[in-house]
C-alpha positions, 0 to 999 in steps of 0.5 A: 355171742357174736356167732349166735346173733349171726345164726339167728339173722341167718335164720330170720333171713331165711324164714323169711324167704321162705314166706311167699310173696304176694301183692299186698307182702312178704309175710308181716311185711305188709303193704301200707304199713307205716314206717315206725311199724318197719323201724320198730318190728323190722329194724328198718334203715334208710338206703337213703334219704327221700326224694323232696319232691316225691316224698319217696325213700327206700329202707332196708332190713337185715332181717330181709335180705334182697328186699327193698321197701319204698316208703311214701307218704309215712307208709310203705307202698312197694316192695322190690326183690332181687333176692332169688330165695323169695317166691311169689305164692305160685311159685314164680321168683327171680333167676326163672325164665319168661316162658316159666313165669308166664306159664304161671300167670296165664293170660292175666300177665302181659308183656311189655318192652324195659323202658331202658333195656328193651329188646333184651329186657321186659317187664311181666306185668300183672294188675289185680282186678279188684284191688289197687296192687300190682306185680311187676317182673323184671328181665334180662335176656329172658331171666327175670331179674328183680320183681316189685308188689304193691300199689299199682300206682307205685309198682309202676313207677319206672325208676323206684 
């Protein structure tokens, strides 16, 4: 039994993964859900408590391994990845090089200098023209190393 639960987590994580990420979600994983949406269809836990003054919290779920959810407000407002399985619809993902994921993006993608690791680290920015969502890629020494999509307000927000 224990063997058949492990296959169908390993099997839900890796669908998953396979489901492409956009500014708005990771599959049904959608931005704007409320949290008993992620408790009830996602198994979501708390990583921990939330902030008293942001009403800010991250979950989890085993389901969706190397993703994070920021919740605000009672509903979900980013989604952080650090996982390399997961890609964005046009392909780009964490453990690509800069110059790959910039050739992807095009002119609509900015670079600017990590607030804390700068000039090792940047960020890859890409804000949505008519809607309120964003993307933001993480670097290292020219690797991306986590990316974050939803709300633009949130997807800005330096320390999660």
């Amino acid at each position: 039994m224990a063997l058949m639960t492990a296959s169908l987590a390993l099997a839900l994580a890796a669908g998953a993964a396979d489901t492409p990420v956009t500014l708005h979600g990771v599959g049904e994983l959608g931005i704007g859900m409320s949290l008993e949406t992620l408790r009830r269809r996602f198994g979501a836990s708390a990583e921990y408590e939330p902030d008293p003054e942001s009403d800010c919290s991250y979950w989890e779920s085993r389901d969706l391994p190397g993703v994070a959810m920021m919740v605000v407000g009672g509903r979900l407002v980013r989604i952080d990845i650090d996982d390399g399985r997961y890609r964005t619809r046009s392909g780009a993902g964490v453990g690509m090089s800069e110059r790959e994921i910039r050739a992807i993006y095009g002119a609509q993608m900015r670079v600017e200098p990590h607030p804390y690791t700068a000039p090792e680290g940047n960020y890859l920015v890409l804000q949505a023209r008519d809607e309120p969502f964003g993307m933001i890629f993480e670097t290292d020494n020219g690797r991306a190393i986590s990316f974050r999509v939803g709300y633009w307000d949130n997807v800005q927000w330096i320390e999660g």
